[in-house]
C-alpha angles and dihedrals in degrees: 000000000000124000120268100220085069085067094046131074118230102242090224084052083052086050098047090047083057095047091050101051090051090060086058094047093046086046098054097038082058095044087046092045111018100050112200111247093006091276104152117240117256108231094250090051087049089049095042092052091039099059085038078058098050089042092051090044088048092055102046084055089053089052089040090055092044098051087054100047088057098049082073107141105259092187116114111239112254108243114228121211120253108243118261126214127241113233094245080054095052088044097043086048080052103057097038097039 
């Protein structure tokens, strides 16, 4: 039988795939709007970063999604006992009801 946490995906290596991709995402919004050098960006430069920027801003979503999605409570919800009735309650509930 393999090993689940194979199958299941650290949450810090969630987080680091997130943080990665930021600094993607910081370092082609710079190069799109902060040209080095003040050379102006072509048209074909300025399409090409600015669907590198959508894809970078899709993935970190996904991540995003998927992080939360495994932070679910795996805790089992405490039952909690039905109350019971004394029996002055159940013979008061008799006579005045």
């Amino acid at each position: 039988m393999g090993h689940s946490s194979s199958f299941v995906v650290n949450d810090s290596e969630l987080a680091d795939k997130i943080e990665q991709r930021f600094h993607e995402y910081v370092s082609l919004f710079m190069q799109l709007h902060y040209p080095v050098g003040d050379k102006a960006v072509s048209d074909n430069e300025r399409r090409a970063l600015t669907s590198q920027i959508k894809e970078a801003v899709h993935e970190i979503s996904l991540l995003a999604m998927k992080r939360k999605r495994c932070k679910f409570d795996t805790t089992p919800a405490k039952r909690r006992p039905h109350p019971v009735a004394t029996a002055s309650e159940r013979s008061y509930r008799s006579i005045s009801g």
